[in-house]
C-alpha positions as CSV (number, residue, x, y, z in Angstrom):
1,X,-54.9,-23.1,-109.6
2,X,-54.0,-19.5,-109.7
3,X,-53.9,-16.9,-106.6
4,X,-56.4,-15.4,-107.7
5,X,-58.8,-18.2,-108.2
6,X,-60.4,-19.4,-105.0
7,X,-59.7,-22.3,-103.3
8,X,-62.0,-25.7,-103.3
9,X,-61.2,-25.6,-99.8
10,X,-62.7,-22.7,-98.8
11,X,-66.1,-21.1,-98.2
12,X,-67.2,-18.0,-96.2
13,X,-70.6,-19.7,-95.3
14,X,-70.7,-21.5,-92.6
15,X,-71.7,-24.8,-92.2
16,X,-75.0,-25.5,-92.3
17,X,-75.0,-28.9,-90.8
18,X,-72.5,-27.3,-88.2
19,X,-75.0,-27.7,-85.2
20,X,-76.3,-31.4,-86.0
21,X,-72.2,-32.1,-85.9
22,X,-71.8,-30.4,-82.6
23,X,-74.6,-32.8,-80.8
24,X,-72.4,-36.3,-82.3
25,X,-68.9,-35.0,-81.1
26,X,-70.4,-33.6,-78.2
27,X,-71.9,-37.1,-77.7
28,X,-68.8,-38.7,-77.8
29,X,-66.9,-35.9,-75.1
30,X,-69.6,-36.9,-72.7
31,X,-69.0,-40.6,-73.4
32,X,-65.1,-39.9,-72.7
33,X,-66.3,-38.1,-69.2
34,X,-68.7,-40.7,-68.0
35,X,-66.3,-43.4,-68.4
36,X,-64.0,-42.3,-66.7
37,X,-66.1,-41.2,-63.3
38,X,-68.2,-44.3,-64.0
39,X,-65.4,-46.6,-63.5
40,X,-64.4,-44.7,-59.9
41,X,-67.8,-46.2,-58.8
42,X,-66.7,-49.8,-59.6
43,X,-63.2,-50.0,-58.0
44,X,-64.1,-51.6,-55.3
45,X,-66.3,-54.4,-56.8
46,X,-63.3,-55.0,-59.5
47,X,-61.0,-55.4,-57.2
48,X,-63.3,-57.4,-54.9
49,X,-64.4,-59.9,-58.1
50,X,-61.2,-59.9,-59.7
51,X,-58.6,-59.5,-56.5
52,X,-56.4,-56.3,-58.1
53,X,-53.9,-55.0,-56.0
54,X,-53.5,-51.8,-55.2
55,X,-51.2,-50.9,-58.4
56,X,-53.8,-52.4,-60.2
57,X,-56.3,-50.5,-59.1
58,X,-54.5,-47.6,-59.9
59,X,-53.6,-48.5,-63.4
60,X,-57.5,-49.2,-63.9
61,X,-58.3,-45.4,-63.7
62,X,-54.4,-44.4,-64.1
63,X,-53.5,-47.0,-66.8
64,X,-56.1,-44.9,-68.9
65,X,-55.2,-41.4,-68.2
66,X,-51.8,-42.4,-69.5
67,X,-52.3,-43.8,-72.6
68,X,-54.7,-41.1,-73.2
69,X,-51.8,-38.4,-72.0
70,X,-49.7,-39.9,-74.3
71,X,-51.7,-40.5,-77.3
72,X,-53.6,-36.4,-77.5
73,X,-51.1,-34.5,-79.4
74,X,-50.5,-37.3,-81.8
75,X,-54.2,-37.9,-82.3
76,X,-54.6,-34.3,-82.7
77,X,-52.0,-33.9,-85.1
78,X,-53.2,-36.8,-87.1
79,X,-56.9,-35.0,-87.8
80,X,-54.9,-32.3,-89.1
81,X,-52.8,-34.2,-91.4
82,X,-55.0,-37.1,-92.5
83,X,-59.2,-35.2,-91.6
84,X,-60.3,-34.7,-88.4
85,X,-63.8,-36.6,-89.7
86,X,-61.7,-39.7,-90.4
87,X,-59.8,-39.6,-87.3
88,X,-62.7,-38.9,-85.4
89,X,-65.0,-42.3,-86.9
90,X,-61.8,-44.4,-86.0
91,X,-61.5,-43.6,-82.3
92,X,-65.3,-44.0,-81.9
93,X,-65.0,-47.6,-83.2
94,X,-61.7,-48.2,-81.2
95,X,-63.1,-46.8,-78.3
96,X,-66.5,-49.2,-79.0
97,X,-64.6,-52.5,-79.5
98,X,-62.1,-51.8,-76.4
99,X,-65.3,-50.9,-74.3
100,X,-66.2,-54.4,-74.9
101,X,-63.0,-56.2,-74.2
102,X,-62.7,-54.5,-71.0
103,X,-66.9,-55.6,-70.5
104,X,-65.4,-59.1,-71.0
105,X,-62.6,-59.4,-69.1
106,X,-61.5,-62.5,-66.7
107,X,-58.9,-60.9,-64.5
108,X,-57.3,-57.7,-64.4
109,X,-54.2,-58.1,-66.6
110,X,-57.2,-58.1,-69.2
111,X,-59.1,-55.5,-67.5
112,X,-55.9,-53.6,-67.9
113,X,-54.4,-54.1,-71.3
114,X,-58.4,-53.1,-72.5
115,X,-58.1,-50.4,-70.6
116,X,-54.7,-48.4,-71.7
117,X,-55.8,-50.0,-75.3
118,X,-59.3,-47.9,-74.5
119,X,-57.2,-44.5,-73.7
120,X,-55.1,-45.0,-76.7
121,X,-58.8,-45.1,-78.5
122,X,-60.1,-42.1,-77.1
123,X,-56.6,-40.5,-77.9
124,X,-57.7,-40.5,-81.3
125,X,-61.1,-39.5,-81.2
126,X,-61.5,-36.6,-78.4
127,X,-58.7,-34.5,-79.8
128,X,-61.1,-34.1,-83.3
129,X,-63.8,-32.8,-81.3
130,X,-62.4,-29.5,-80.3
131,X,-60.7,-28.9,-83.9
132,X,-64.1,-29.8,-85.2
133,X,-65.6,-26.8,-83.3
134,X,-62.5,-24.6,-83.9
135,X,-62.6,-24.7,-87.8
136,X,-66.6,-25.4,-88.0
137,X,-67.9,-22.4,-86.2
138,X,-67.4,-19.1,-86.8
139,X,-65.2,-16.8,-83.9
140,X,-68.6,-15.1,-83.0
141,X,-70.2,-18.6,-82.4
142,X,-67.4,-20.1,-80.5
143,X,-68.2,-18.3,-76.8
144,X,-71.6,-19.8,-76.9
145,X,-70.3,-23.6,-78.4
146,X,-67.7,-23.7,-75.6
147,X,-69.8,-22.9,-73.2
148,X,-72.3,-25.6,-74.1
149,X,-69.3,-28.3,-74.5
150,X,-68.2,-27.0,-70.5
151,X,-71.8,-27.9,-69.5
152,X,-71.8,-31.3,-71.7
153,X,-68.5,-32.2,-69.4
154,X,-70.0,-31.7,-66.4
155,X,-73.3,-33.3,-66.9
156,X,-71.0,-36.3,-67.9
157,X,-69.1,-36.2,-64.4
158,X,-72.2,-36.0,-63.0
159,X,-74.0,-38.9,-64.9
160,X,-70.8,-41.0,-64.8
161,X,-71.1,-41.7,-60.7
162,X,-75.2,-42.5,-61.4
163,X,-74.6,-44.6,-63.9
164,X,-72.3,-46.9,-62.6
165,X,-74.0,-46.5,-59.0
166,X,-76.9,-47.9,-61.2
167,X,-75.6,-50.5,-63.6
168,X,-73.5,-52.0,-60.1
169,X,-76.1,-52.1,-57.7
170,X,-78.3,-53.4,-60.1
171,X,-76.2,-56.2,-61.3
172,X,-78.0,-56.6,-65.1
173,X,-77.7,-60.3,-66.2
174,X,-75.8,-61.2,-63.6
175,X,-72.8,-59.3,-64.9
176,X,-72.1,-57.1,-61.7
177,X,-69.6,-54.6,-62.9
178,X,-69.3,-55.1,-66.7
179,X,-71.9,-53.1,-67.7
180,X,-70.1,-50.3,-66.9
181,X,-68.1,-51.0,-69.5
182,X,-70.5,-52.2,-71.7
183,X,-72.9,-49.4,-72.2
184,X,-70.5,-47.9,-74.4
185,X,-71.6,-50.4,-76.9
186,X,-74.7,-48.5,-78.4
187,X,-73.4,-45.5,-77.9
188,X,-70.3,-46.0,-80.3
189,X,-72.2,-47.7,-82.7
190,X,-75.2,-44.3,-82.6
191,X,-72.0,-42.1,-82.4
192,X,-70.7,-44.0,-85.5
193,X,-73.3,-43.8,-88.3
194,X,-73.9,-40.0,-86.9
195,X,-71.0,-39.0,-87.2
196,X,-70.9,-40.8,-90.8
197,X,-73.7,-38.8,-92.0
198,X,-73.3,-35.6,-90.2
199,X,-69.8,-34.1,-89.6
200,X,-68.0,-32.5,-92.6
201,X,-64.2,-33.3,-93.3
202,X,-61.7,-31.2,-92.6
203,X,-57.6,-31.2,-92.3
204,X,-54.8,-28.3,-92.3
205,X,-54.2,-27.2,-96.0
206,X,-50.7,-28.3,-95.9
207,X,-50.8,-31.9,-95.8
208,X,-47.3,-33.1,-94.2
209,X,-46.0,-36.5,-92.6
210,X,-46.2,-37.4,-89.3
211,X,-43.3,-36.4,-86.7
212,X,-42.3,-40.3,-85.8
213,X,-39.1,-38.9,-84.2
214,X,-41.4,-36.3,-82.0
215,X,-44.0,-38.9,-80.9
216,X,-41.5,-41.7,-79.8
217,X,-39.7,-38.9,-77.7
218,X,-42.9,-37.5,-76.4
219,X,-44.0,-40.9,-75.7
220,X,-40.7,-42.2,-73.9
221,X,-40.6,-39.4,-72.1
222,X,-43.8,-38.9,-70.6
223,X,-43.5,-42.6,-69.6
224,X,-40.7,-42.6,-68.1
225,X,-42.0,-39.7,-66.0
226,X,-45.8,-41.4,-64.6
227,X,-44.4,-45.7,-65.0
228,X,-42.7,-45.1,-61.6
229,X,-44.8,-43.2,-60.0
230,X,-47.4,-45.3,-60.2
231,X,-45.8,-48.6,-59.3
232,X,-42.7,-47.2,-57.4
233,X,-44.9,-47.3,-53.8
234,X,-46.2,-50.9,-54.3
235,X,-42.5,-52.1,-55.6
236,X,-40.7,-50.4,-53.1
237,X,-39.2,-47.5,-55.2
238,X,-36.1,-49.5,-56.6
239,X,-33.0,-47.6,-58.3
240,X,-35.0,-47.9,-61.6
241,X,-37.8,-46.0,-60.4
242,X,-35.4,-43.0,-59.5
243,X,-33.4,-43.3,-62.9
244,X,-36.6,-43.2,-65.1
245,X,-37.9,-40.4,-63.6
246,X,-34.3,-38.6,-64.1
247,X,-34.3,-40.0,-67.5
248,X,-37.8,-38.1,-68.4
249,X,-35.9,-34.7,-68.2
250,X,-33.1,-35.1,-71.1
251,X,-36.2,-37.2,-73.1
252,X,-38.9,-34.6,-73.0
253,X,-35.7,-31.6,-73.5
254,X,-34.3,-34.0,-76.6
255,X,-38.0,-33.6,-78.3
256,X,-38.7,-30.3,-77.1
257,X,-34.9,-29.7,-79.1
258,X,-36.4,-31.7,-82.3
259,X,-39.4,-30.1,-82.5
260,X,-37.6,-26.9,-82.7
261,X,-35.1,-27.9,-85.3
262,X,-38.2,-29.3,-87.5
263,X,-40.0,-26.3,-87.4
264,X,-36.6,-24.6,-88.3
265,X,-36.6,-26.9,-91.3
266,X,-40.1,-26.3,-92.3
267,X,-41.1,-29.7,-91.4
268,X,-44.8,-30.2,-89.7
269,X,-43.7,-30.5,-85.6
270,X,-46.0,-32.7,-83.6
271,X,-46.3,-29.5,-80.9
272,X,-46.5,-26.5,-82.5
273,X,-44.0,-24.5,-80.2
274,X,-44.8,-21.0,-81.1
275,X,-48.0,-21.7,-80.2
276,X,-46.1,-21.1,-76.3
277,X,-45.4,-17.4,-77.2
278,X,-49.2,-16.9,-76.5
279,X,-50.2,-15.9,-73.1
280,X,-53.6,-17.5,-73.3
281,X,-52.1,-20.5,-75.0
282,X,-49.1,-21.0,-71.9
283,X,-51.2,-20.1,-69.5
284,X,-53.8,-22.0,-70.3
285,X,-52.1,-25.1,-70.3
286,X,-50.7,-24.5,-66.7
287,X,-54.0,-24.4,-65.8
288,X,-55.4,-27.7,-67.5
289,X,-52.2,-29.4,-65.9
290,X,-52.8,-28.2,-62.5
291,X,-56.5,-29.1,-62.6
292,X,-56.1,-32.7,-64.4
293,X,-53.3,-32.9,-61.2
294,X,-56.0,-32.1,-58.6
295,X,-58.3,-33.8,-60.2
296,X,-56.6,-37.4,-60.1
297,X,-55.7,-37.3,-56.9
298,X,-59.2,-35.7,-55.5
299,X,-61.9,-38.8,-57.6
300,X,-59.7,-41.7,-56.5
301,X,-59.2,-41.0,-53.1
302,X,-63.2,-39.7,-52.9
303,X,-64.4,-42.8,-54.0
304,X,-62.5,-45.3,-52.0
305,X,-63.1,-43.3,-49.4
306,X,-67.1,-43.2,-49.6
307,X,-67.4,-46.9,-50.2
308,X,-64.6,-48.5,-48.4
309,X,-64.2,-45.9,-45.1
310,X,-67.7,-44.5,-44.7
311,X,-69.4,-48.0,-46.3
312,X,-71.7,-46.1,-48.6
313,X,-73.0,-48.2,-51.3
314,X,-72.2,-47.5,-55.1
315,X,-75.9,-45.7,-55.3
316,X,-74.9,-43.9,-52.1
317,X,-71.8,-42.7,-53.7
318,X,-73.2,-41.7,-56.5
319,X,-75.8,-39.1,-54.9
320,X,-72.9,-37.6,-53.1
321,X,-71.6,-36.5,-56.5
322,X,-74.7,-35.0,-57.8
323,X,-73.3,-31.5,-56.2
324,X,-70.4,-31.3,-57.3
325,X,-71.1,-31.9,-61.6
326,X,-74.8,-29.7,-60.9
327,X,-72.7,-26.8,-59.4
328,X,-70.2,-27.4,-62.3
329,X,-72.6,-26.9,-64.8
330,X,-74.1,-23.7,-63.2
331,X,-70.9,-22.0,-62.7
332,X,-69.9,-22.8,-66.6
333,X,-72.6,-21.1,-67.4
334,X,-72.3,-18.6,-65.3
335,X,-69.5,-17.8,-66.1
336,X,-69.4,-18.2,-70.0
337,X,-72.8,-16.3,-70.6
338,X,-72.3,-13.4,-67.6
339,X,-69.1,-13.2,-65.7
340,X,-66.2,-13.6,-68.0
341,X,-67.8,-11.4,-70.7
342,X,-68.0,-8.6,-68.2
343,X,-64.7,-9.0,-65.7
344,X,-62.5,-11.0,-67.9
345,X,-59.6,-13.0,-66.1
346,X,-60.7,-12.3,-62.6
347,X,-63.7,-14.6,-62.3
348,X,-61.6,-17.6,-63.7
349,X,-59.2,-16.5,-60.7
350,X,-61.9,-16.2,-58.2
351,X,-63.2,-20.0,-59.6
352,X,-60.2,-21.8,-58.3
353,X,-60.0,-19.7,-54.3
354,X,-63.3,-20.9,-54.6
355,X,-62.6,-24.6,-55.1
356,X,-59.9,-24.7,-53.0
357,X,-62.1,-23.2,-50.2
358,X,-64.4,-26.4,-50.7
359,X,-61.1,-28.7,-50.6
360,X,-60.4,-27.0,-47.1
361,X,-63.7,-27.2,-46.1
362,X,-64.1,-30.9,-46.7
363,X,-60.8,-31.4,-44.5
364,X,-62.4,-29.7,-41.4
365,X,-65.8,-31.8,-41.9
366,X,-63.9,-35.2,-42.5
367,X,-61.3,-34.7,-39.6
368,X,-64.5,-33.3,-37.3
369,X,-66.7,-36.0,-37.6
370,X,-64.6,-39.1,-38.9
371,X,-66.5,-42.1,-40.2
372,X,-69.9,-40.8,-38.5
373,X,-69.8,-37.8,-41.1
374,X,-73.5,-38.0,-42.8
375,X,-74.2,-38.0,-46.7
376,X,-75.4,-33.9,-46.7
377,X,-71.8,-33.1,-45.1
378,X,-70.1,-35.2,-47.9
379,X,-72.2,-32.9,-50.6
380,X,-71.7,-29.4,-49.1
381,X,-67.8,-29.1,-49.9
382,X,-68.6,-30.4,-53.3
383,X,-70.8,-27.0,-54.5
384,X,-67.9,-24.5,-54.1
385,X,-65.7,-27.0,-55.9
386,X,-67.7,-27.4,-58.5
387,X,-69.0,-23.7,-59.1
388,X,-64.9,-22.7,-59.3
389,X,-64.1,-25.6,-61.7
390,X,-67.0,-24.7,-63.9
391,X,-66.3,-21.3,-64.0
392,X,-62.9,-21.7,-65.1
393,X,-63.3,-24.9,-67.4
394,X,-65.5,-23.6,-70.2
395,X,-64.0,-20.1,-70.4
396,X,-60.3,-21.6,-70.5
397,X,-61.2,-23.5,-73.2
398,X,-62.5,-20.5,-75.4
399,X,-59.3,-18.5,-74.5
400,X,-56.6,-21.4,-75.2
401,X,-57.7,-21.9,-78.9
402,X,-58.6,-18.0,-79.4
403,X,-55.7,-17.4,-81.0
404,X,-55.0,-20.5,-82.7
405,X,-54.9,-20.6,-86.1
406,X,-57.0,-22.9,-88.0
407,X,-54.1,-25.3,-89.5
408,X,-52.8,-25.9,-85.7
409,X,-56.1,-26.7,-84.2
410,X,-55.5,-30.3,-83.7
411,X,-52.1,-30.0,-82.4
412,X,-53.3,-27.3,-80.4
413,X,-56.4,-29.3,-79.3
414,X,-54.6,-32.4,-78.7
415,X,-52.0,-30.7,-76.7
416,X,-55.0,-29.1,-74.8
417,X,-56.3,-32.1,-73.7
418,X,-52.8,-33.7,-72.9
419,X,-51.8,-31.8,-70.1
420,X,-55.6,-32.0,-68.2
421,X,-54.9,-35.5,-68.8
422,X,-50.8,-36.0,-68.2
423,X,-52.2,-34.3,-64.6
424,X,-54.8,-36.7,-64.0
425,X,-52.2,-39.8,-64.6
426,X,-50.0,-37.8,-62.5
427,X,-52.6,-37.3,-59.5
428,X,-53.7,-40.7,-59.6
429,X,-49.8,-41.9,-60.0
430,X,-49.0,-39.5,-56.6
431,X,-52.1,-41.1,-54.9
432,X,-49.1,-43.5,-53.7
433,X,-47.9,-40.8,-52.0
434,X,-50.5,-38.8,-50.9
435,X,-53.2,-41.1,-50.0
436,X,-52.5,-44.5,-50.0
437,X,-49.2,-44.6,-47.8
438,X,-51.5,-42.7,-45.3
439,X,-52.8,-45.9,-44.8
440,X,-50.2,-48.0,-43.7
441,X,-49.3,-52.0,-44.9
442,X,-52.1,-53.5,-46.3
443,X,-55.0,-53.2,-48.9
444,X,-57.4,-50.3,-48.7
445,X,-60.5,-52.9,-47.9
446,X,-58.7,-53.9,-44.4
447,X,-57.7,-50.2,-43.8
448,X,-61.2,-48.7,-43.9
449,X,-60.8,-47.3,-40.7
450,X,-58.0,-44.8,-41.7
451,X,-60.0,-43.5,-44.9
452,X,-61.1,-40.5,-43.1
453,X,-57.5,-39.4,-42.4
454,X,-56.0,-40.6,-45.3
455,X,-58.7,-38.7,-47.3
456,X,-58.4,-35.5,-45.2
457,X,-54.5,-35.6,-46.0
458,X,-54.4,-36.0,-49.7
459,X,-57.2,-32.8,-50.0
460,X,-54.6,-30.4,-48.5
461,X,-52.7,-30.9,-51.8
462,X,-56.1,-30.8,-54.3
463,X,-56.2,-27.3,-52.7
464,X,-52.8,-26.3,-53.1
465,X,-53.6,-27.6,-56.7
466,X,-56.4,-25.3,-57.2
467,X,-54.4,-22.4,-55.6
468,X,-51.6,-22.7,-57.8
469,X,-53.9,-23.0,-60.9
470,X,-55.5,-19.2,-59.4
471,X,-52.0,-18.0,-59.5
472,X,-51.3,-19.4,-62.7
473,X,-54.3,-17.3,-64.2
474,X,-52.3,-14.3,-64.1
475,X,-50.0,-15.5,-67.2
476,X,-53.7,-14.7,-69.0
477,X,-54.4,-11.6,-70.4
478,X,-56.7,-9.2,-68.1
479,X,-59.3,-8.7,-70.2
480,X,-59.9,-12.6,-71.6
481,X,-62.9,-13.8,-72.9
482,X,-64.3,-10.2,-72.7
483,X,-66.5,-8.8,-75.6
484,X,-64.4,-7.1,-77.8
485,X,-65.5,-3.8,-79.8
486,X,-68.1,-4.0,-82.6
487,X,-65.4,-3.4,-85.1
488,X,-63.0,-6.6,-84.2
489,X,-66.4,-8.2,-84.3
490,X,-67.4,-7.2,-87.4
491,X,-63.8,-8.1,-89.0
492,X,-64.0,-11.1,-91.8
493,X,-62.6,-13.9,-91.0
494,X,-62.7,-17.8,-92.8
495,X,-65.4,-19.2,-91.1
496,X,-65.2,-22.8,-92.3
497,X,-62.1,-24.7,-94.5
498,X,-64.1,-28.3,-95.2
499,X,-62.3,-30.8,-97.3
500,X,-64.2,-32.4,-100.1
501,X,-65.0,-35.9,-99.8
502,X,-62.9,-37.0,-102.5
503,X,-59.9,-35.2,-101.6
504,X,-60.1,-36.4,-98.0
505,X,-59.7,-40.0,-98.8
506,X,-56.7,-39.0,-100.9
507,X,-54.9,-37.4,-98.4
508,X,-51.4,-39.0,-97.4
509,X,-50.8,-41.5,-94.5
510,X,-47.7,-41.6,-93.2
């Protein structure tokens, strides 16, 4: 093919099918969200059924933010190399079969090994449904597509907490928890034959092999970092605990070291590095770590607090979170369609003092009143926190991939969602810390009574979270996320790079 001659690759039309594809991988974020709030619900009817410890109930919720942590930027990297359609189709049938193994499961080593297998899953396919939208819609499009994915989130926080609240409480077939679990099952399999029929292929032009050397340090590294603080509290914190976590520091500096020297090389780097020389892009991801940080210590704590030290039931527990996802959906919007567009990088900065503020609030109300604290007091701290994260999710997302260029979306994607999710397994990992050595010897059923104070404790450090991630903000340009002049807007630019069918399936593995 000449210079001159245009690419099969290319088209400047958009996608015409480019909305229909929006509603399946959009379908399968909100999948992601609700099971991960819709297993908070369940915790304590696993571990009353199955008897989990305490580690085990926090490698239930944690077990799965790490494998998912660990598993983004390769998953990522491996839509752009091999099609994001492909990549996509194969986590949503991973994610389906794993769904049912943990449904099934007889005791929680099962429960667990489903459940790290089921973040591994969702490693694969969550990373394609950012790069999807990235290389599908055009620049112009993108504001309006983020802001709907932001809302999508939310509404899957918020349905995550009902769900389960339902599906425990009312105990279909006799099968208690599993449903949870279960309900995953016709979704994957709609997600599947939608996503078949629907969603074009795409990859980066280049087609390279995967970095092996970069994903075994990433993965060594990030494990050795999160392994110890999750089971170092229950163990005792041997020697081995300490060295792993000293041993993360040369492992995550060797890869950051080889992923330099590939990109020296001209290789294809699992992290694209000068990516980092990005504001938006850096500061962005000190956001989503900071967040995913608050955020794992903030949904544990909440729900074994609710249940096990206020004795709400599940339903109970549920409605208390209806706030929290409602406001987060009203400030995305907000935000996205009004507020960013007009004062740029101030109103993500005013979103996290405001969620902190609702962190600090909840502290006064749970120390005031103790366990006698009624369900309205629970929701009120929730609004503010949920208009601040709302207004700074959705508009973070458009600004982190703003610059990206097309051929890095799926590292950049992947590496996106890592760090909101290396937090998480983080905050649930320094729940340990934080919450449950609050409550003294003993399992968190038979310490009920010090929930309140355990609770009130481990929200000082959600806020500091949240106050670090407003600081943070000021690594982003002033002006991000508003409209730029009508002649950037009118600039060309390639609005969609599908793959052809046949060339997809001949693309190189390996």
């Amino acid at each position: 093919m000449s210079e001159n001659e245009p690419s099969r690759n290319r088209t400047n039309a958009a996608d015409p099918r480019r909305w229909a594809a929006l509603v399946v991988v959009l379908v399968a974020s909100f999948m992601d969200a609700v099971d991960v709030t819709v297993v908070h619900i369940a915790l304590p009817d696993i571990q009353a059924e199955t008897g989990a410890s305490t580690a085990q109930v926090q490698w239930i919720t944690g077990g799965y933010a790490l494998a998912f942590a660990l598993g983004l930027i390769t998953g990522g990297r491996l839509g752009d190399l091999f099609g994001r359609k492909r990549i996509f189709l194969l986590g949503v049938v991973g994610f389906t079969l794993t769904s049912l193994v943990c449904g099934v499961a007889g005791n929680p080593e099962t429960l667990l090994a489903g459940r790290v297998a089921q973040g591994a899953m969702a490693a694969l396919m969550v990373p394609q449904v950012l790069s999807i939208i990235h290389v599908t819609f055009p620049e112009q499009e993108r504001g309006k597509v983020f802001g709907i994915y932001g809302s999508v989130m939310a509404l899957g926080t918020l349905a995550g907490p009902l769900v389960g609240a339902l599906l425990v409480e009312g105990d279909l077939f006799g099968l208690g928890w599993r449903p949870v679990f279960l309900v995953n099952l016709p979704l994957g399999v709609a997600g599947l034959i939608a996503g078949a029929l629907l969603i074009r292929e795409s990859r980066a032009e280049r087609a390279a092999r995967l970095d092996l050397v970069g994903v075994v340090l990433a993965t060594a590294g990030l494990l050795a970092l999160v392994l110890p603080l999750t089971q170092g509290r229950e163990l005792g914190w041997p020697a081995w605990t300490y060295g792993s976590m000293a041993a993360s520091v040369p492992l995550l500096a060797a890869f950051v070291a080889w992923e330099r020297r590939l990109a020296r090389r001209g290789g294809s780097p699992l992290v694209v590095l000068s990516l980092f020389s990005r504001r938006s892009f850096a500061g962005g991801q000190g956001v989503q770590l900071l967040f995913g940080l608050a955020s794992g210590v903030f949904f544990l704590a909440w729900t074994l607090y609710l249940q096990l030290g206020l004795g709400f039931s599940p339903l109970r527990a549920g409605l208390s979170g209806m706030p929290l996802s409602a406001a987060m959906m009203a400030g995305a919007g907000l935000s996205m369609q009004v507020l960013v567009p007009r004062f740029g990088r101030r109103v993500l900065q005013a979103g996290g003092l405001l969620a902190a503020a609702g962190m600090v609030s909840f502290v006064c109300l749970a120390g005031h009143y103790g366990t006698g604290i009624a369900l309205w007091q629970t929701m009120m701290p929730l609004i503010p926190m949920g208009l601040g994260m709302g207004m700074i999710i959705a508009p973070l997302t458009d600004a982190i991939l703003s610059e990206v260029p097309h051929e890095h979306a799926g590292s950049a994607s992947g590496l996106t969602n890592t760090t909101m999710q290396l937090g998480q397994a983080v905050g649930v990992a320094l729940s340990s810390v934080v919450f449950f050595d609050r409550l003294g010897p003993g399992s968190p059923t038979t310490q009920a009574h010090q929930m309140p104070h355990a609770f009130a404790g481990s929200l000082w450090y959600v806020a500091a979270a949240f106050l670090a991630a407003s600081a943070v903000l000021f690594a982003l340009p002033r002006t991000v996320g508003t409209k730029r002049p009508a002649s950037d807007e009118a600039a060309p630019e390639r609005e969609w790079e599908p793959v052809p069918e046949q060339e997809a399936e001949a693309a190189p593995v390996g």
